[in-house]
C-alpha positions as CSV (number, residue, x, y, z in Angstrom):
1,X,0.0,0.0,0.0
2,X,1.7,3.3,-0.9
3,X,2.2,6.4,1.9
4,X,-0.6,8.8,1.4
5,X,1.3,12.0,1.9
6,X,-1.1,14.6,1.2
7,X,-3.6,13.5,3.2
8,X,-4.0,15.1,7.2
9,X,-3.9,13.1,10.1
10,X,-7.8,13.2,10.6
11,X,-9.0,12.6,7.1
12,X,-6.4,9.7,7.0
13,X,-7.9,8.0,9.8
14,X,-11.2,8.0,8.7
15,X,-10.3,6.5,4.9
16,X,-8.1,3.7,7.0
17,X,-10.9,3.2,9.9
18,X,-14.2,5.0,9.2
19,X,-15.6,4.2,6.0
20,X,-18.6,1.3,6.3
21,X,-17.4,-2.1,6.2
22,X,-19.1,-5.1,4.7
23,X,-19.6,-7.7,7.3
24,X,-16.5,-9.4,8.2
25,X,-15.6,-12.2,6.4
26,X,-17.8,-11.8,3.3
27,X,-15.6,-11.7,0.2
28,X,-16.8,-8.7,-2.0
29,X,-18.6,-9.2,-5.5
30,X,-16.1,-11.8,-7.2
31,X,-13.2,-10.8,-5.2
32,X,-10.9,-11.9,-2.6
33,X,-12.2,-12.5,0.5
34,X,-11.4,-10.7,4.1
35,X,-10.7,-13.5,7.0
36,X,-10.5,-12.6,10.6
37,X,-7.7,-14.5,12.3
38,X,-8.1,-14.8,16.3
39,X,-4.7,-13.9,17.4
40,X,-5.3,-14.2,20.9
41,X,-8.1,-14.3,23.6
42,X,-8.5,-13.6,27.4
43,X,-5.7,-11.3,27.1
44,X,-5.0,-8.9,29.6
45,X,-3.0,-6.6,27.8
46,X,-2.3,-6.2,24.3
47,X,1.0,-3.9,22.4
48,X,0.2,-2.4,19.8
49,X,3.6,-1.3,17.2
50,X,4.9,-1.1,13.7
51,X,8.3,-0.6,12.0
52,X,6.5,2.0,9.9
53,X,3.6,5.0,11.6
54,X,0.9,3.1,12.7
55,X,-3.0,4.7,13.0
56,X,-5.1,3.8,15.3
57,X,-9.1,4.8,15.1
58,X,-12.0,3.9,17.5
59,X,-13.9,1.1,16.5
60,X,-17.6,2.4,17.4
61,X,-17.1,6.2,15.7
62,X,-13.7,5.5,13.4
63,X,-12.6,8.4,15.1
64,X,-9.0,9.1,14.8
65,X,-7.4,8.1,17.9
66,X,-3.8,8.9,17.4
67,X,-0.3,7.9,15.5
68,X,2.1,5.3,17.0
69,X,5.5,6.2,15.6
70,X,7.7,3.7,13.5
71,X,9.1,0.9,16.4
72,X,7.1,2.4,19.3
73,X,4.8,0.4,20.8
74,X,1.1,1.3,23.0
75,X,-0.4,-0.9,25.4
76,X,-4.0,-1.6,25.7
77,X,-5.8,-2.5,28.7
78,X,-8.9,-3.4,30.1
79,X,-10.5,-0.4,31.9
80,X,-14.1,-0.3,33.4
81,X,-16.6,-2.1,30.6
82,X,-14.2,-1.3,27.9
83,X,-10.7,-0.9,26.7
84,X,-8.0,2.1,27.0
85,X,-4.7,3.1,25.6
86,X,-1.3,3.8,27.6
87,X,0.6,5.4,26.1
88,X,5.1,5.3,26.7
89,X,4.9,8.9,27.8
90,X,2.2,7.6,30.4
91,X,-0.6,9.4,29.1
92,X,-3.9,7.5,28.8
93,X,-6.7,7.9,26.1
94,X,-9.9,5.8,26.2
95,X,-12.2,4.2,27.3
96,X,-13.2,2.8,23.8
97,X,-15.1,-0.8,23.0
98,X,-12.7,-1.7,20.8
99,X,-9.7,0.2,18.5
100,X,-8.1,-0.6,15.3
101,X,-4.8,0.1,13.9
102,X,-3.2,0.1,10.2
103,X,0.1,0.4,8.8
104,X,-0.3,2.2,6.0
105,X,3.6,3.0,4.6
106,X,4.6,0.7,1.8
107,X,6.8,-2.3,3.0
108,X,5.7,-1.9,7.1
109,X,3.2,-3.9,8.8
110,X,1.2,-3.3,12.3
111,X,2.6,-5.1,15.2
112,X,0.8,-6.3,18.1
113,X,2.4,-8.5,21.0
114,X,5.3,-8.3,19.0
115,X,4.8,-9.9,15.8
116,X,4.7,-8.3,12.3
117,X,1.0,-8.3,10.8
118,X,-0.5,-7.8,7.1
119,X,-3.7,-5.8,7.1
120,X,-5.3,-4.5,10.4
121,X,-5.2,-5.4,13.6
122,X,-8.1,-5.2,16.0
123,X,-8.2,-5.3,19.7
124,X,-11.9,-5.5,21.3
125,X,-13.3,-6.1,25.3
126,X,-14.7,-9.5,25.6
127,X,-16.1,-10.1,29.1
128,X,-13.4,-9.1,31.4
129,X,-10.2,-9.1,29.5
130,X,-9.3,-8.3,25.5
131,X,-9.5,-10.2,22.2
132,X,-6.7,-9.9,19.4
133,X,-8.4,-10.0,16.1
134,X,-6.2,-9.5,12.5
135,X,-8.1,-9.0,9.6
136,X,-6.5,-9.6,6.6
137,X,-6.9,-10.3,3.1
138,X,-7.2,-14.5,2.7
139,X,-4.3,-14.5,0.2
140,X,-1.9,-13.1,2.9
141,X,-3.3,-15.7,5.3
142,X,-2.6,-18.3,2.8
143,X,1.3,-17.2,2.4
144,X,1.4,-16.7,6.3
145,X,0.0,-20.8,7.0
146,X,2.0,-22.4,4.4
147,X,5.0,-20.4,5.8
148,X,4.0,-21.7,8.8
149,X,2.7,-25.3,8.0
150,X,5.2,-26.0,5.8
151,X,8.0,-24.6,6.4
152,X,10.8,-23.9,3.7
153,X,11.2,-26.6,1.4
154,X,13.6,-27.7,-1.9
155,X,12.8,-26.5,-5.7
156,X,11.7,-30.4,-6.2
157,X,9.0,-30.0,-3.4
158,X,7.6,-27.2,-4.9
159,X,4.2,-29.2,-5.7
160,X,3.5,-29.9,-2.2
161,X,3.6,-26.0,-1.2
162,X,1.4,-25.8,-3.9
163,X,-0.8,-28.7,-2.4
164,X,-0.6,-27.1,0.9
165,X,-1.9,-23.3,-0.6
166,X,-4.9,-24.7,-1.8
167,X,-5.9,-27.0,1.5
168,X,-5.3,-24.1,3.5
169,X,-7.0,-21.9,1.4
170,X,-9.6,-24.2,1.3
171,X,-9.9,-24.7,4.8
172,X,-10.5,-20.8,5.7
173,X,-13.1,-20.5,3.0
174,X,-14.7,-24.0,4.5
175,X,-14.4,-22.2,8.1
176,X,-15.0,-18.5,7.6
177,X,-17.5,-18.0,10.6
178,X,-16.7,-21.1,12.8
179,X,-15.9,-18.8,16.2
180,X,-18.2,-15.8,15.4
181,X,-19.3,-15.8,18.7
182,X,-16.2,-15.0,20.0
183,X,-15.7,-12.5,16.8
184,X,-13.2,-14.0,14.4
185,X,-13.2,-16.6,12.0
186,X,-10.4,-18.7,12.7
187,X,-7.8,-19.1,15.5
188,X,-4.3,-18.7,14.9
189,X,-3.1,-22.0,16.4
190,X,-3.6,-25.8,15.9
191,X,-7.2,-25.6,16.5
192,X,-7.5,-24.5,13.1
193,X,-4.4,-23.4,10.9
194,X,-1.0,-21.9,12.4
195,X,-0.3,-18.5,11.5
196,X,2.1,-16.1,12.9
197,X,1.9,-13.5,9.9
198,X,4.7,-11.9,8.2
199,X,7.4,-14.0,9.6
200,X,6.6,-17.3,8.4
201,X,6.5,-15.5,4.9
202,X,9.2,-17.2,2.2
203,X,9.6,-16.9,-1.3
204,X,8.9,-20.3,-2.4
205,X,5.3,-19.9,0.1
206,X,4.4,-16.3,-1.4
207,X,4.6,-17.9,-4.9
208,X,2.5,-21.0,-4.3
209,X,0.2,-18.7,-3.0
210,X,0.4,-17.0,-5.8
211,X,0.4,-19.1,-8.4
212,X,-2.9,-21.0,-7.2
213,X,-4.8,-17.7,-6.1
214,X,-8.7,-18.4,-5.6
215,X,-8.4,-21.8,-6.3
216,X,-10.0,-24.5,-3.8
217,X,-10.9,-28.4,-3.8
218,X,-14.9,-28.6,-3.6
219,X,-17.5,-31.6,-3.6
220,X,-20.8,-30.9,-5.0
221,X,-20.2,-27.5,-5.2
222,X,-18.9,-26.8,-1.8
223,X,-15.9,-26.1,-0.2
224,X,-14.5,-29.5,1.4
225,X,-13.6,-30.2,4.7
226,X,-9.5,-29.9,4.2
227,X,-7.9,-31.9,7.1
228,X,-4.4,-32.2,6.9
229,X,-1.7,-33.5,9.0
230,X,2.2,-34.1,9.1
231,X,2.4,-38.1,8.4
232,X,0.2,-40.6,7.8
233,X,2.8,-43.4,8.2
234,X,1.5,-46.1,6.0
235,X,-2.3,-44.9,5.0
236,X,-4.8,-42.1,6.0
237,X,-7.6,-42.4,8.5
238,X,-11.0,-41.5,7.3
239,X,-12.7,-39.1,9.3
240,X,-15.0,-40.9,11.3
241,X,-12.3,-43.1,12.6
242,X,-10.4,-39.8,14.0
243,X,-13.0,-37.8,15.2
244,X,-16.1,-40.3,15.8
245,X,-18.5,-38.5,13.7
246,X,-21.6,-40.6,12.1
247,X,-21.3,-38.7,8.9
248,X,-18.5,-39.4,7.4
249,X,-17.3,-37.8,4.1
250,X,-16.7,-39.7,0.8
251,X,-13.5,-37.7,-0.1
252,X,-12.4,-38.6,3.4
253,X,-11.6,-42.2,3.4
254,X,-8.5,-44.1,3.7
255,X,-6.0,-43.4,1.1
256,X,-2.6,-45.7,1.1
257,X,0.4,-43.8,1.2
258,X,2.9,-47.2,-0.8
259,X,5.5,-45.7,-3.3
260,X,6.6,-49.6,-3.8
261,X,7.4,-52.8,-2.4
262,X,7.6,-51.9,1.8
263,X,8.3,-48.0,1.0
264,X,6.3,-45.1,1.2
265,X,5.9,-41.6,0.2
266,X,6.2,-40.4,4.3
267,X,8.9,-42.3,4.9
268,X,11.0,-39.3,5.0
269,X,9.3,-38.1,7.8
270,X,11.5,-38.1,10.9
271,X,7.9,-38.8,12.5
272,X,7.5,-41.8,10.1
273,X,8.0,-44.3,13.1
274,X,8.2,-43.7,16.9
275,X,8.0,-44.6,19.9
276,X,7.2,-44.9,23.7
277,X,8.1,-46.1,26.7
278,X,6.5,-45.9,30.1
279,X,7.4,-47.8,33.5
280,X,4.0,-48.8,35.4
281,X,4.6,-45.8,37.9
282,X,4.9,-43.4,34.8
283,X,1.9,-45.0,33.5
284,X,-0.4,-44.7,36.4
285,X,0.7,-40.8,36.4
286,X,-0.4,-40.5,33.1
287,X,-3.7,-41.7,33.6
288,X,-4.4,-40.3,36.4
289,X,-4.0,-36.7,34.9
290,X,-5.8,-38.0,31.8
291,X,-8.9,-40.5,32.3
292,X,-10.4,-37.5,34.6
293,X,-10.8,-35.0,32.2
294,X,-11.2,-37.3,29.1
295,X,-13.2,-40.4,30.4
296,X,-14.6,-38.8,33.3
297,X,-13.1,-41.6,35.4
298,X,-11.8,-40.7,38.6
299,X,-10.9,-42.8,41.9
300,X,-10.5,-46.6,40.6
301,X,-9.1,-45.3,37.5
302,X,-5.7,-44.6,39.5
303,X,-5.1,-48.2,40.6
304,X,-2.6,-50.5,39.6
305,X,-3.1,-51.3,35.8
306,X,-3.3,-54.7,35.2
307,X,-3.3,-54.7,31.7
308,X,-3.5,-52.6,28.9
309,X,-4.4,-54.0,25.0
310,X,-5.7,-52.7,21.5
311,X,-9.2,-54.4,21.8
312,X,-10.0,-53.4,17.8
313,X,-8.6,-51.8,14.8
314,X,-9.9,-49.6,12.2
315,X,-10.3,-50.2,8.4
316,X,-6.7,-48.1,8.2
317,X,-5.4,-50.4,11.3
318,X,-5.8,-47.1,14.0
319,X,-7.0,-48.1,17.1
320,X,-10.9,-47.9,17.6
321,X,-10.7,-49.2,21.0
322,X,-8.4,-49.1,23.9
323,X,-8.7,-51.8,27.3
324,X,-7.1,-50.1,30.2
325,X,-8.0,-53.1,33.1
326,X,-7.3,-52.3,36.8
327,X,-7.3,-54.2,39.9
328,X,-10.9,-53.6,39.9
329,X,-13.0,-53.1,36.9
330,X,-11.4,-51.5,33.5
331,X,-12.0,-48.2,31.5
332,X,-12.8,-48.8,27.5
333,X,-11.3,-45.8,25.5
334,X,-12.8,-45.5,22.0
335,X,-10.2,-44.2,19.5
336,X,-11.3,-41.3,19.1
337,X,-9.7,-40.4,23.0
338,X,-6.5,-42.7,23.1
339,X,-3.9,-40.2,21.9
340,X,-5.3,-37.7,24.6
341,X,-5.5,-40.7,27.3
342,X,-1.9,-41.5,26.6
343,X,-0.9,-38.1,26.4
344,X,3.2,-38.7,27.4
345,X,3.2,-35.0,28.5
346,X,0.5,-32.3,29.8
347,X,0.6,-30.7,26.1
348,X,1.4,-33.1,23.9
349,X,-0.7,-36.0,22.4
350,X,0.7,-39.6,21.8
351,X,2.1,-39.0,18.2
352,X,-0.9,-41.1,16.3
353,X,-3.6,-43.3,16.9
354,X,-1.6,-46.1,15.0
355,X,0.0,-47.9,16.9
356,X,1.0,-51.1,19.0
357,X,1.6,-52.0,22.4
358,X,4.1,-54.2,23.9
359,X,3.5,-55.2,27.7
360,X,5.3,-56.2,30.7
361,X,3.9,-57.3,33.7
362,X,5.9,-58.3,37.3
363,X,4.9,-61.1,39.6
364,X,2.0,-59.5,41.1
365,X,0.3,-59.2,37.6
366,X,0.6,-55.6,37.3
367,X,2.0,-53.9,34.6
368,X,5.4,-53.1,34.5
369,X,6.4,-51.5,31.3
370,X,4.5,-50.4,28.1
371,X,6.3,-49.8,25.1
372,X,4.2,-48.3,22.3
373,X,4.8,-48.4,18.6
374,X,3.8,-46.4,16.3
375,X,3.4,-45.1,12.8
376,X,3.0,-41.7,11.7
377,X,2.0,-38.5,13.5
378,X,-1.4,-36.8,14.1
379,X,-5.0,-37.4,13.4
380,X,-4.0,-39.0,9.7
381,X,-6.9,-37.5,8.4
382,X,-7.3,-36.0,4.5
383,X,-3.6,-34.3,3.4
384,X,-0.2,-36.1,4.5
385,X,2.1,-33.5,4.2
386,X,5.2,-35.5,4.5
387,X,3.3,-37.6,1.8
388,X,2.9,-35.0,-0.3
389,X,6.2,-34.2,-0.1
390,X,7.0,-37.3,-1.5
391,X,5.2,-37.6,-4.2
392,X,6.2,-34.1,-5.4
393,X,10.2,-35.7,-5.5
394,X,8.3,-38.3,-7.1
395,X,7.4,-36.0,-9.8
396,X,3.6,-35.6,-9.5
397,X,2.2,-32.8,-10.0
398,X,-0.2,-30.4,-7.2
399,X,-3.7,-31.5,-8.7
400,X,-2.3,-35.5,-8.5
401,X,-1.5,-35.1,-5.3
402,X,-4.8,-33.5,-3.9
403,X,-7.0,-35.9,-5.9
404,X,-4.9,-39.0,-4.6
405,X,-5.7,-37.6,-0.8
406,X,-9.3,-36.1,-1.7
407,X,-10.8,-38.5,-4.1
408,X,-14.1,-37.2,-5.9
409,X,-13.4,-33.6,-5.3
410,X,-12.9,-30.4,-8.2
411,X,-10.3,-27.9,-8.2
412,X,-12.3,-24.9,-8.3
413,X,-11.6,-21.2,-8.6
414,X,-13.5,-18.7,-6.4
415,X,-12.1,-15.6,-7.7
């Protein structure tokens, strides 16, 4: 966006925040659309910055609340039923119900908490502390996630970037809306897509971006639901194995990931295989801080284990159910819940839901170790990324990759 040098202070404001906007998230008449990325929630303060001027207008009027110079940063805090601004100097302006701010010098983004932001950012009171909202044009999202997802990767991979652009696109058009309640469309961590805005920015991410604008994977006209994870191992999961839904969807279904005779495409995934090991002390500990809160076990679910055993696999050999037996009674995890039940550590899930266990037990008949076994990592549902990685050093191009992991779908474009 170029520096608008003519223009006063006031007026400037009020073209950056005061002009009526269309409802957020709505793409306008055959154009790009706007996505508002949740950037952080319950906060109790928020810094706003920029390395170029930054404007900042009241949400409610778009009245022009003042300029943050280039690198200097304003803090906003709750105060009374709404929000105000501190200023370095100590001065305080406000209350407001919610501000925004806008970089508008060519080359300079806004900054808030830190990190470098395309678009605007938006700070608003929600309940007793603040939300962190950046709006920002989907294409700019896009480049920011695969950045992000992806990470950088080799000229020959180039086809999975571009495989990656079009899911994540994909998946922000599928999911513009899901938190309105909270006021943004998607959140900024794994519980949709990572984003962390300008700095996971990369050449080779800007150009995929670029070279596959507006285009996403539809079935019967619609947006799909575009999971994606890091490695499927061996073969994808449909969806109703991972998340237990009855409606499944028929370009979700298990995919195999073989390249050849006992190779596959993920197998250069340093998550291809792994593996775990627990003591029966360690594994007690574990499920007493899990079976509570998952299950909704408590008390006899912190006995001695006296055995623990896949009772059934899925079609794509995941576990569907777990047996955890104790001295008295047992606990039956569907598996749907097993990665979260054998969570090794407080934030971290057991790497997949395919897996093996090994068991040792000591002359009492409790167990004494568990080693676990497994294949791939995450929910192995829809895109393997490390497969798609594969198959682009393979030589296949984007569009073979996405219709191998989402059969029956159309490579649209939306504008």
């Amino acid at each position: 966006m170029r520096r608008w040098p003519t223009l006063g202070l006031a007026s400037l404001l009020a073209a950056a925040g005061a002009c009526p906007q269309p409802r957020a998230g709505l793409p306008t008449p055959g154009g790009e659309p706007e996505l508002r990325v949740g950037l952080g929630t319950a906060l109790d303060r928020v810094t706003l910055g920029g390395d170029g001027e930054l404007f900042l207008t009241d949400d409610k009027s778009g009245a022009p609340i003042g300029a943050v110079p280039a690198r200097v940063s304003w803090t906003v805090v709750p105060d009374g039923a709404g929000l105000r601004i501190e200023r370095p100097d100590g001065t305080r302006t406000g209350p407001y119900q919610g501000v925004s701010a806008v970089n508008v010098t060519e080359g300079r983004f806004a900054a808030a908490q830190g990190r470098r932001y395309r678009g605007r950012v938006g700070v608003f009171r929600a309940g007793e502390k603040l939300t962190l909202v950046n709006r920002v044009p989907l294409e700019s999202y896009v480049a920011g996630v695969v950045g992000a997802e992806m990470g950088r990767r080799r000229p020959e991979e180039v086809q999975a970037v571009l495989s990656q652009a079009v899911v994540s696109r994909t998946f922000a058009l599928r999911n513009r809306g899901r938190w309105e309640s909270l006021g943004f469309d998607v959140y900024a961590d794994q519980r949709d897509q990572v984003y962390v805005g300008v700095e996971a920015e990369w050449p080779g991410a800007s150009d995929a971006t670029r070279r596959t604008v507006g285009l996403v994977l539809t079935y019967e006209g619609q947006p799909i639901d575009a999971f994606y994870h890091s490695t499927c191992g061996y073969r994808t999961a449909a969806l109703e194995e991972a998340f237990g839904t009855t409606r499944g969807r028929p370009y979700l279904k298990p995919v195999s990931d073989a390249r050849g005779r006992d190779a596959y495409y993920c197998d250069i995934s340093p998550r291809f295989r792994w593996r775990e090991e627990w003591d029966g002390a360690q594994l007690r500990t574990i499920l007493a801080r899990t079976l509570p809160t998952v299950m909704h076990v408590a008390g006899d679910g912190v006995q001695p284990v006296t055995d623990i055993a896949v009772h059934e696999t899925t079609r794509s050999g995941r576990v569907r159910e777990l047996v955890i037996r104790f001295r008295r009674g047992e606990v039956r995890v569907p598996g749907t819940d097993v990665r979260q039940v054998l969570r090794p550590a407080a934030d971290r899930n057991l790497g997949s839901a395919a897996f093996q266990l090994h068991v040792s037990k000591n002359g009492n008949g409790d167990v004494s170790r568990v080693v676990a076994a497994g294949a791939g990592w995450g929910h192995g549902v829809g895109l393997c990324q490390w497969g798609s990685v594969g198959r682009a050093r393979a030589g296949q191009d984007f569009r073979k990759i996405l219709e191998t992991y989402f059969p029956g779908t159309t490579l649209e474009k939306r504008y």
